[in-house]
PyMOL CGO cylinders between C-alpha atoms (Angstrom):
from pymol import cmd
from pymol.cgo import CYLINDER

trace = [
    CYLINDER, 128.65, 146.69, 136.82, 131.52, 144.61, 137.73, 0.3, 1, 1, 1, 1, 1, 1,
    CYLINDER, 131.52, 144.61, 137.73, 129.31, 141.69, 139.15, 0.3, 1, 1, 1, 1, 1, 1,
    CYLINDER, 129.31, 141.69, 139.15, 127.32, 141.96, 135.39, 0.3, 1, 1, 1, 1, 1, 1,
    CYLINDER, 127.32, 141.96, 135.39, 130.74, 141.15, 134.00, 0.3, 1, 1, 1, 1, 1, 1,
    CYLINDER, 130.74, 141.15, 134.00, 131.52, 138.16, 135.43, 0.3, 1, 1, 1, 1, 1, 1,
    CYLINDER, 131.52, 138.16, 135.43, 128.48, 136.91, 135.28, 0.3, 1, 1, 1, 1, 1, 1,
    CYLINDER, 128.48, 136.91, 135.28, 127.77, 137.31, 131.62, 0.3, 1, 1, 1, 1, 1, 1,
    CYLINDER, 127.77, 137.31, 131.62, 130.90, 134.18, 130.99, 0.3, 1, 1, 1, 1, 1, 1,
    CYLINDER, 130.90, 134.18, 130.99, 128.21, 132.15, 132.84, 0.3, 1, 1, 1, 1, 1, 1,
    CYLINDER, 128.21, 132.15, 132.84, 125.20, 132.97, 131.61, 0.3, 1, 1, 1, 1, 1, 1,
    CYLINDER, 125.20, 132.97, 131.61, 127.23, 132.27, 128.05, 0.3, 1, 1, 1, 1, 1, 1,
    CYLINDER, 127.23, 132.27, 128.05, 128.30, 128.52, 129.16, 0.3, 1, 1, 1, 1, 1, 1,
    CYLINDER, 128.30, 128.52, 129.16, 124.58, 127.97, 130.22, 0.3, 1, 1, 1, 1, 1, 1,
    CYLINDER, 124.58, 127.97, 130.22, 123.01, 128.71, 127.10, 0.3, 1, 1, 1, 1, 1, 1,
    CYLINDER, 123.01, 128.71, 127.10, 125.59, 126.95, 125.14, 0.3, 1, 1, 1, 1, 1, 1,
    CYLINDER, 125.59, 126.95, 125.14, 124.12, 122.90, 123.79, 0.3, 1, 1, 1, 1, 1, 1,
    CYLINDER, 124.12, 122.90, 123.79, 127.09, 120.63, 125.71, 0.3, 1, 1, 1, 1, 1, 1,
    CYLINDER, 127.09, 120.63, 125.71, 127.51, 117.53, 123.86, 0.3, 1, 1, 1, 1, 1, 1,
    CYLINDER, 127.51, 117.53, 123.86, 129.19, 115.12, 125.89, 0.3, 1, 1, 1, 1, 1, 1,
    CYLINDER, 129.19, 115.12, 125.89, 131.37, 111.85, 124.40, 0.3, 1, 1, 1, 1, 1, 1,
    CYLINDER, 131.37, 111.85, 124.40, 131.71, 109.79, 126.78, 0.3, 1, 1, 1, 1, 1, 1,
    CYLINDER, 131.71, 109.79, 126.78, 128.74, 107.72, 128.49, 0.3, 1, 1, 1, 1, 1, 1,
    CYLINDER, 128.74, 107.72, 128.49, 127.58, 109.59, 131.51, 0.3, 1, 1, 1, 1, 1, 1,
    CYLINDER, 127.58, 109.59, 131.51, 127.02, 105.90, 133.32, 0.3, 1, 1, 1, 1, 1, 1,
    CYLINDER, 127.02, 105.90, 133.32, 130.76, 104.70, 132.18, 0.3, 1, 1, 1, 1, 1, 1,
    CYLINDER, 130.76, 104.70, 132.18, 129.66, 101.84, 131.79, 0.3, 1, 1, 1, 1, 1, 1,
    CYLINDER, 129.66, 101.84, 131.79, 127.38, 101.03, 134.90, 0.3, 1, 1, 1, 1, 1, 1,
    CYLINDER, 127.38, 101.03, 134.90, 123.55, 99.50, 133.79, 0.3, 1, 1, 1, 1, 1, 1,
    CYLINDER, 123.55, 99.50, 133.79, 120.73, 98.44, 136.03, 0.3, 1, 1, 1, 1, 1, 1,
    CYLINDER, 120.73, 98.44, 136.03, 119.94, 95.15, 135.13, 0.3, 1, 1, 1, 1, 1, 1,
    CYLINDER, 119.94, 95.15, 135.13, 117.18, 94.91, 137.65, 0.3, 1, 1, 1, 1, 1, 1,
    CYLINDER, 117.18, 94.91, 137.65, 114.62, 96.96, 135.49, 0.3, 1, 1, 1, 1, 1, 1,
    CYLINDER, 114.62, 96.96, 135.49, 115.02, 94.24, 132.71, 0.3, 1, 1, 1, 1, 1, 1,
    CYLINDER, 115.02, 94.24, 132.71, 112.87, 91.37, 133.43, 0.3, 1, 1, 1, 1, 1, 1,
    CYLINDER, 112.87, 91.37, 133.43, 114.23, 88.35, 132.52, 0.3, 1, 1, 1, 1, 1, 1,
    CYLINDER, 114.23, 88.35, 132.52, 112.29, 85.85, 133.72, 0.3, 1, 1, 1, 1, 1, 1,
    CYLINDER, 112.29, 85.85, 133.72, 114.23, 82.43, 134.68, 0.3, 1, 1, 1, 1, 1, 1,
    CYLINDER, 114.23, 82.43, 134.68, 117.36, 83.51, 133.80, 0.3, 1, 1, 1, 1, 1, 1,
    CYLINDER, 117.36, 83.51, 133.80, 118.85, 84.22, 137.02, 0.3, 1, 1, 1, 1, 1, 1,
    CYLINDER, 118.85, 84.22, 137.02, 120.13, 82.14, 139.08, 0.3, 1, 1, 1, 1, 1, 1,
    CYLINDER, 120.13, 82.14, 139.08, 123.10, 79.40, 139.62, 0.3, 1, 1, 1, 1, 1, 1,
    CYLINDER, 123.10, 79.40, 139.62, 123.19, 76.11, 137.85, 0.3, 1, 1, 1, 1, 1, 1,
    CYLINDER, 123.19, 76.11, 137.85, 122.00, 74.68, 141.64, 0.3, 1, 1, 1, 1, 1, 1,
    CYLINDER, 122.00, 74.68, 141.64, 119.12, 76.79, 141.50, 0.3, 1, 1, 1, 1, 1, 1,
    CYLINDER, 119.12, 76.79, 141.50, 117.83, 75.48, 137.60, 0.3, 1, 1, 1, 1, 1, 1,
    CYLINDER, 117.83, 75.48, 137.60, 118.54, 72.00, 138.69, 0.3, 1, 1, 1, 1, 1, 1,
    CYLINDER, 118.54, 72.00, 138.69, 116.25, 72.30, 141.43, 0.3, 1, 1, 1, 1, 1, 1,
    CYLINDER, 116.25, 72.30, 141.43, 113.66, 74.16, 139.55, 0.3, 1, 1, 1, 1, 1, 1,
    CYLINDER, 113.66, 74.16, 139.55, 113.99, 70.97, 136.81, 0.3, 1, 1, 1, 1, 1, 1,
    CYLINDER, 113.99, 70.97, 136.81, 113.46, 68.42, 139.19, 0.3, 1, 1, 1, 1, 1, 1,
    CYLINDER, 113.46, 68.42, 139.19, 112.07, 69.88, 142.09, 0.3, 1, 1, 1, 1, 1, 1,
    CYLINDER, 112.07, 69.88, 142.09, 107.99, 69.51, 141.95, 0.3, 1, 1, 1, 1, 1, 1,
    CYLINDER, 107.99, 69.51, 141.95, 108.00, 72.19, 144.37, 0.3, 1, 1, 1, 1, 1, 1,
    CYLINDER, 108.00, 72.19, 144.37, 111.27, 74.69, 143.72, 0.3, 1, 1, 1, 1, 1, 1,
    CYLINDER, 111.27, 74.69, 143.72, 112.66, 76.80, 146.12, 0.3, 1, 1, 1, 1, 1, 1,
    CYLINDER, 112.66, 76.80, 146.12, 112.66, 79.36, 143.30, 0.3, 1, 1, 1, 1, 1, 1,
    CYLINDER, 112.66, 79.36, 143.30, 109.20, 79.39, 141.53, 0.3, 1, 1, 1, 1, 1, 1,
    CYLINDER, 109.20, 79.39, 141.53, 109.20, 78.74, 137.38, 0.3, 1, 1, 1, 1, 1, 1,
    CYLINDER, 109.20, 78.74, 137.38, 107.86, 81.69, 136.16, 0.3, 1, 1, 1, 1, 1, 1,
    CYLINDER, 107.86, 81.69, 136.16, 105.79, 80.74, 133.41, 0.3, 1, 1, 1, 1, 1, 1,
    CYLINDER, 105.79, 80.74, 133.41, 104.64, 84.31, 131.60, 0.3, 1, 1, 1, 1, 1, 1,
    CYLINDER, 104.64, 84.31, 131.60, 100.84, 84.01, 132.12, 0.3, 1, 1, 1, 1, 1, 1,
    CYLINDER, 100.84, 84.01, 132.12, 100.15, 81.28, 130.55, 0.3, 1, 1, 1, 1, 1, 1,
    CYLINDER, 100.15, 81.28, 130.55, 98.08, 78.79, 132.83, 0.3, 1, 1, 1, 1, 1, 1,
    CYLINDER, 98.08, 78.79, 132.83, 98.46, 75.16, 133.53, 0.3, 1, 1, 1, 1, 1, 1,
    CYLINDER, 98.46, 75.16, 133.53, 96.06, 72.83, 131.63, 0.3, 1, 1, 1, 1, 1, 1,
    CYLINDER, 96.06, 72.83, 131.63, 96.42, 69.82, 133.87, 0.3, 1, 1, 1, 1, 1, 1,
    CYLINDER, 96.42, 69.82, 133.87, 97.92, 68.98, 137.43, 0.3, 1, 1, 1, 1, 1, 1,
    CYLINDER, 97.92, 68.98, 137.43, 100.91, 67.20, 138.84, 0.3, 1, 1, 1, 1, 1, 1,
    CYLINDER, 100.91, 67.20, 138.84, 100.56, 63.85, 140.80, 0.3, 1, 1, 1, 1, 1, 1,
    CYLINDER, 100.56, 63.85, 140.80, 102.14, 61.30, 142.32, 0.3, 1, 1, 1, 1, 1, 1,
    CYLINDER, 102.14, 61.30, 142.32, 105.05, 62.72, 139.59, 0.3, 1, 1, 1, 1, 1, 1,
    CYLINDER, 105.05, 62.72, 139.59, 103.09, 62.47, 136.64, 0.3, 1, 1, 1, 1, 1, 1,
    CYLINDER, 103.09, 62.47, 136.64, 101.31, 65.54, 134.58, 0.3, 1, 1, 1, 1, 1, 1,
    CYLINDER, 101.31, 65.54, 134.58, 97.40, 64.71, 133.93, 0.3, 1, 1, 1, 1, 1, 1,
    CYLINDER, 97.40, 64.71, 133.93, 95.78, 66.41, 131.50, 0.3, 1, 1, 1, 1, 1, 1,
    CYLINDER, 95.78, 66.41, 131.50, 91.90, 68.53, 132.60, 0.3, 1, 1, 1, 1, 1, 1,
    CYLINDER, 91.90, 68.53, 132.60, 89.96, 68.46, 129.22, 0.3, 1, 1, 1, 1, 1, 1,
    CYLINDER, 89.96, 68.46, 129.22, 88.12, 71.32, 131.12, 0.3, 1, 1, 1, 1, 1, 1,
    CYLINDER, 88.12, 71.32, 131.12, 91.30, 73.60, 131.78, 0.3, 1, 1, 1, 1, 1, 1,
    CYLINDER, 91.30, 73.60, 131.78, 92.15, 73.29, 127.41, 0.3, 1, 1, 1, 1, 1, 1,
    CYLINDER, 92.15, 73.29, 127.41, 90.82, 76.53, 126.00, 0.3, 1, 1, 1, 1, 1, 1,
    CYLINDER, 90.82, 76.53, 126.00, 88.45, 75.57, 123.39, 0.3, 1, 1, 1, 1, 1, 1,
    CYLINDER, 88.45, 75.57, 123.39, 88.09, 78.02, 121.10, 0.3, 1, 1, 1, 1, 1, 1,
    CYLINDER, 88.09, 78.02, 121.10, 84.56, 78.29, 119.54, 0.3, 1, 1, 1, 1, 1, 1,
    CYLINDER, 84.56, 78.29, 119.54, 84.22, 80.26, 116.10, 0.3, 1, 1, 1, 1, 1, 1,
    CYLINDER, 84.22, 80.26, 116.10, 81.02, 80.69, 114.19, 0.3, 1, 1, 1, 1, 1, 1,
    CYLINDER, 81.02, 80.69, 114.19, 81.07, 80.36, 110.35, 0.3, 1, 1, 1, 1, 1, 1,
    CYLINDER, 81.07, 80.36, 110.35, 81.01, 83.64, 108.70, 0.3, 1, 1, 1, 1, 1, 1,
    CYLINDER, 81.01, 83.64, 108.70, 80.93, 82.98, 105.05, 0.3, 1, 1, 1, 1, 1, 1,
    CYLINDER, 80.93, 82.98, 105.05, 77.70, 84.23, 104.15, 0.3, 1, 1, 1, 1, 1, 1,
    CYLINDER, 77.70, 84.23, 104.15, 77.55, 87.12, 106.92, 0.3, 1, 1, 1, 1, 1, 1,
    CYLINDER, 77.55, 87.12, 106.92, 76.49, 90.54, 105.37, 0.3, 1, 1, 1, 1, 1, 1,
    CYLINDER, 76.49, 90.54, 105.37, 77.69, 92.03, 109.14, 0.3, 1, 1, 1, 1, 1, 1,
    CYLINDER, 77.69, 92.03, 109.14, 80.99, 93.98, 108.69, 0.3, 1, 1, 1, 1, 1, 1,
    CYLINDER, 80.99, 93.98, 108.69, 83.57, 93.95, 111.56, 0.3, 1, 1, 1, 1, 1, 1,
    CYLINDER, 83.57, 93.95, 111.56, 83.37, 97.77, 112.47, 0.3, 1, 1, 1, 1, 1, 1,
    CYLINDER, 83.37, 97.77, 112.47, 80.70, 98.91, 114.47, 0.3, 1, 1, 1, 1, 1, 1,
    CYLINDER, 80.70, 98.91, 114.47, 80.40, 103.19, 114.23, 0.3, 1, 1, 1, 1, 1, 1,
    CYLINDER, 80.40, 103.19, 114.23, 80.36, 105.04, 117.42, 0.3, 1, 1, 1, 1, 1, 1,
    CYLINDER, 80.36, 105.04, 117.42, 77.09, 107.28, 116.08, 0.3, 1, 1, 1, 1, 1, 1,
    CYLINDER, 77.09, 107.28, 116.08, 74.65, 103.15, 116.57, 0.3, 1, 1, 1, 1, 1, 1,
    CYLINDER, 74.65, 103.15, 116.57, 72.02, 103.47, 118.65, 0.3, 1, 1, 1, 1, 1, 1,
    CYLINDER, 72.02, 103.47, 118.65, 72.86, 102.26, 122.25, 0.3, 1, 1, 1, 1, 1, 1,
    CYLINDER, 72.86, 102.26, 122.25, 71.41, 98.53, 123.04, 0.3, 1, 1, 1, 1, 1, 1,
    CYLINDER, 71.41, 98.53, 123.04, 69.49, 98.91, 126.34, 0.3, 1, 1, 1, 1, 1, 1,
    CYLINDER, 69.49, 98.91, 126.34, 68.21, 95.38, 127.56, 0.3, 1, 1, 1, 1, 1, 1,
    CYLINDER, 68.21, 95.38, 127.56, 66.34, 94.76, 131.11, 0.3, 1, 1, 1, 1, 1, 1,
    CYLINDER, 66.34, 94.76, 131.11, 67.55, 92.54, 133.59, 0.3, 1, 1, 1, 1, 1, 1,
    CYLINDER, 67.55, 92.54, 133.59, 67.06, 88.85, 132.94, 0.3, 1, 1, 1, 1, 1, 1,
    CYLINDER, 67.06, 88.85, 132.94, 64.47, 88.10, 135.53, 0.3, 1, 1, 1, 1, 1, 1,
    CYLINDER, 64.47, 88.10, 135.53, 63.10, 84.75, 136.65, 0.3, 1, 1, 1, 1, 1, 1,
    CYLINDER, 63.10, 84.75, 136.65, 59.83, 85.34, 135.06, 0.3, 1, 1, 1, 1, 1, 1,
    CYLINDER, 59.83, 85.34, 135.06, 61.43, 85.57, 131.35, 0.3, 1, 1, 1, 1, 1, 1,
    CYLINDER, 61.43, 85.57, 131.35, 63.43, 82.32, 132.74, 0.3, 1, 1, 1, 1, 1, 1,
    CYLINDER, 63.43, 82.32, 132.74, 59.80, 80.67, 133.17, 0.3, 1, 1, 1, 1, 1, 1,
    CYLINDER, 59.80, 80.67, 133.17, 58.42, 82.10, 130.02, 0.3, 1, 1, 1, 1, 1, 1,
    CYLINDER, 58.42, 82.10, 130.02, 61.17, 81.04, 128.19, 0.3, 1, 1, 1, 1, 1, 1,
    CYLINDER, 61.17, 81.04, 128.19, 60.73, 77.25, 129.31, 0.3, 1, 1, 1, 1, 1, 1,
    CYLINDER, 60.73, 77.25, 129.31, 57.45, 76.24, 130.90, 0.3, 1, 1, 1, 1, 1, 1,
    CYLINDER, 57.45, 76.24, 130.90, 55.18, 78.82, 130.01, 0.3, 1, 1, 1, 1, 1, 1,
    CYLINDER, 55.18, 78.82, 130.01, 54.19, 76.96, 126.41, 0.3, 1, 1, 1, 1, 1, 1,
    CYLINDER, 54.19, 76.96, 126.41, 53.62, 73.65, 128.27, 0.3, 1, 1, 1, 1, 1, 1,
    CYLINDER, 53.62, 73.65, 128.27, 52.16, 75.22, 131.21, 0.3, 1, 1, 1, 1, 1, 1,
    CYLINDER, 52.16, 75.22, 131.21, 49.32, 77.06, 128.71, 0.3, 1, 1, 1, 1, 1, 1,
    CYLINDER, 49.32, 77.06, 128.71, 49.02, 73.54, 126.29, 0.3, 1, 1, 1, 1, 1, 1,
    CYLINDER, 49.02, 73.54, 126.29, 48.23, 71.44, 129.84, 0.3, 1, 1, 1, 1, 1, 1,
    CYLINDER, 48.23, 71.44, 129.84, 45.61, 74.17, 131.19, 0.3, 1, 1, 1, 1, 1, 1,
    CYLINDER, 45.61, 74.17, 131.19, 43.76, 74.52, 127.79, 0.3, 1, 1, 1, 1, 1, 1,
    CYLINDER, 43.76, 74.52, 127.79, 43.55, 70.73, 127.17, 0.3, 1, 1, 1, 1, 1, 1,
    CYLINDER, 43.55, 70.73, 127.17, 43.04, 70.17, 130.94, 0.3, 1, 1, 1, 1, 1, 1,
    CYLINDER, 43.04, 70.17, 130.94, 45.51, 67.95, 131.71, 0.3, 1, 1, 1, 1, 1, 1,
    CYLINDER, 45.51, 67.95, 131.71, 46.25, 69.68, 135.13, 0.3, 1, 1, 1, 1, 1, 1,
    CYLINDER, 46.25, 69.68, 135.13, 45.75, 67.99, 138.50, 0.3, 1, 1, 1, 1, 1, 1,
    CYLINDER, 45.75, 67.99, 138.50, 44.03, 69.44, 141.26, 0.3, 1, 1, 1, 1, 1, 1,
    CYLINDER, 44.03, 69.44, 141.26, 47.06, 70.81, 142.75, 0.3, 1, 1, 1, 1, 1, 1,
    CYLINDER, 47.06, 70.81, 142.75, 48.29, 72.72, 139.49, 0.3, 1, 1, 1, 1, 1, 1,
    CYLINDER, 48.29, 72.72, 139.49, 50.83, 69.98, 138.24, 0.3, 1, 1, 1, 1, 1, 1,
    CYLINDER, 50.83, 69.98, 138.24, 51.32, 68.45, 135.16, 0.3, 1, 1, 1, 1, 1, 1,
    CYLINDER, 51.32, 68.45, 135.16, 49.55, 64.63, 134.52, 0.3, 1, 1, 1, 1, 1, 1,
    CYLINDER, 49.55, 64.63, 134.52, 52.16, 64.16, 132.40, 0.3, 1, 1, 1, 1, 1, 1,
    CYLINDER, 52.16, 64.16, 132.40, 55.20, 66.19, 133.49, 0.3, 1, 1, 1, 1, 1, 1,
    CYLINDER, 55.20, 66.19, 133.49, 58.16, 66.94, 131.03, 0.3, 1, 1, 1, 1, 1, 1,
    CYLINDER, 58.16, 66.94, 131.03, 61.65, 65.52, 131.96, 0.3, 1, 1, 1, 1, 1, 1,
    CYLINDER, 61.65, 65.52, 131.96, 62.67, 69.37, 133.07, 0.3, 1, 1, 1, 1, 1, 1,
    CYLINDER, 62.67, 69.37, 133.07, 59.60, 69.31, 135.60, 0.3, 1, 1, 1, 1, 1, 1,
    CYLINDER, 59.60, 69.31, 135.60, 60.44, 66.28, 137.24, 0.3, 1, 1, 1, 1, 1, 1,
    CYLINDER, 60.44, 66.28, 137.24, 63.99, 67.28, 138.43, 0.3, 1, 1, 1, 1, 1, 1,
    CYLINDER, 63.99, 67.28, 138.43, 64.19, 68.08, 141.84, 0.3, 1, 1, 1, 1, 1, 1,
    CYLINDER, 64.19, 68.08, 141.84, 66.30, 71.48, 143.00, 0.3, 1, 1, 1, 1, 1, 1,
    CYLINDER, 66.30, 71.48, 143.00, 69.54, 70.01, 143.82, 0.3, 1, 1, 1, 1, 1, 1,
    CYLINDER, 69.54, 70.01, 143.82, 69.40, 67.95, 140.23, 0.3, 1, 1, 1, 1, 1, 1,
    CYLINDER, 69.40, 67.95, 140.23, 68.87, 71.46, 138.40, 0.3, 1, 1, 1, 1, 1, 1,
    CYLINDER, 68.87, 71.46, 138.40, 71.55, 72.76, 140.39, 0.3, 1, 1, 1, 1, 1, 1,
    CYLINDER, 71.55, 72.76, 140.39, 73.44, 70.13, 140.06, 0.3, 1, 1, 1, 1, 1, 1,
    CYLINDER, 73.44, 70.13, 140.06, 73.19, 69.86, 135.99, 0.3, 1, 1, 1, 1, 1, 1,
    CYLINDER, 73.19, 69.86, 135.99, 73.37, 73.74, 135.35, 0.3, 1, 1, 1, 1, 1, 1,
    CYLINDER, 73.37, 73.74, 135.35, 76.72, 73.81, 137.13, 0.3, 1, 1, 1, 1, 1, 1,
    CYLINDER, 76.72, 73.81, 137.13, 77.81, 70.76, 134.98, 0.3, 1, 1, 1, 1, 1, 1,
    CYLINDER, 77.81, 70.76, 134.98, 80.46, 71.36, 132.74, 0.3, 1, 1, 1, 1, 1, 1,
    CYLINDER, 80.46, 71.36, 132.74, 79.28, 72.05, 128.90, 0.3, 1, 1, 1, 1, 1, 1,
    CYLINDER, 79.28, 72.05, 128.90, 75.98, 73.74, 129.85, 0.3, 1, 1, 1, 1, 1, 1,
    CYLINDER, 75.98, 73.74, 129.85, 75.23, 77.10, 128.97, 0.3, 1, 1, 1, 1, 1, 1,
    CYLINDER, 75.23, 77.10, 128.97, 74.50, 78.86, 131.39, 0.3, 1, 1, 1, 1, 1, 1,
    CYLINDER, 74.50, 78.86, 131.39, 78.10, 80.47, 132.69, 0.3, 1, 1, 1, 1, 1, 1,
]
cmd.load_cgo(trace, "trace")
């Protein structure tokens, strides 16, 4: 009985709300878990990072990529590395921008080499056989500019920059 007494004062303070005044960190903040990117530093260190072309403290630059290169001191430009930002015209689109979770799935097959070939030499393939303008070999007489290209020049213009195919 005598321990219940003294503990009941306890038991009272614990349930009690304790509002405190004063900041429990007097003061004291960790500045580390702010990022503030190129901020820190000395005035040595921002010099260097201004002239510098390579800083002994990187420029962080927020993700936002280069569109050129540095040489010889000067920045030149890559017309490839500009976004370019291509928007079709949708004035006259009866298509509304929400798309409801209860439309059909859109299951497509693979791409295969075969729909590649349909898709650009079958037609002139089937024209040449029924007019029989085939050699003896299965070539074209008169080839188009697409079968005349040898593998490395296919290669060499799909990978070119403009086409379609990435």
């Amino acid at each position: 009985m005598q321990s219940s007494k003294k503990l009941l004062p306890v038991i009272s303070y614990l349930q009690q709300r304790l509002i405190y005044t004063s900041s429990p960190l007097q003061g004291k903040r960790n500045f580390r878990k702010f990022l503030v990117y190129n901020k820190r530093g000395t005035r040595a260190v921002k010099e260097a990072q201004r002239t510098q072309i390579n800083p002994p403290v990187a420029i962080h630059k927020r993700g936002v990529r280069d569109t050129g290169v540095l040489m010889n001191g000067k920045y030149v430009e890559i017309p490839e590395k500009i976004p370019e930002l291509v928007v079709p015209d949708l004035e006259n689109c009866k298509l509304k921008p929400y798309v409801s979770y209860k439309a059909a799935d859109v299951v497509q097959s693979e791409f295969t080499s075969l729909d590649l070939f349909n898709a650009v030499y079958a037609q002139k393939v089937l024209e040449d056989f029924q007019n029989g303008k085939l050699k003896d070999d299965g070539s074209s007489e008169k080839p188009s500019e697409n079968e005349l290209l040898t593998p490395q020049e296919a290669l060499l213009r799909a990978r070119k920059t403009g086409s379609d195919i990435f």
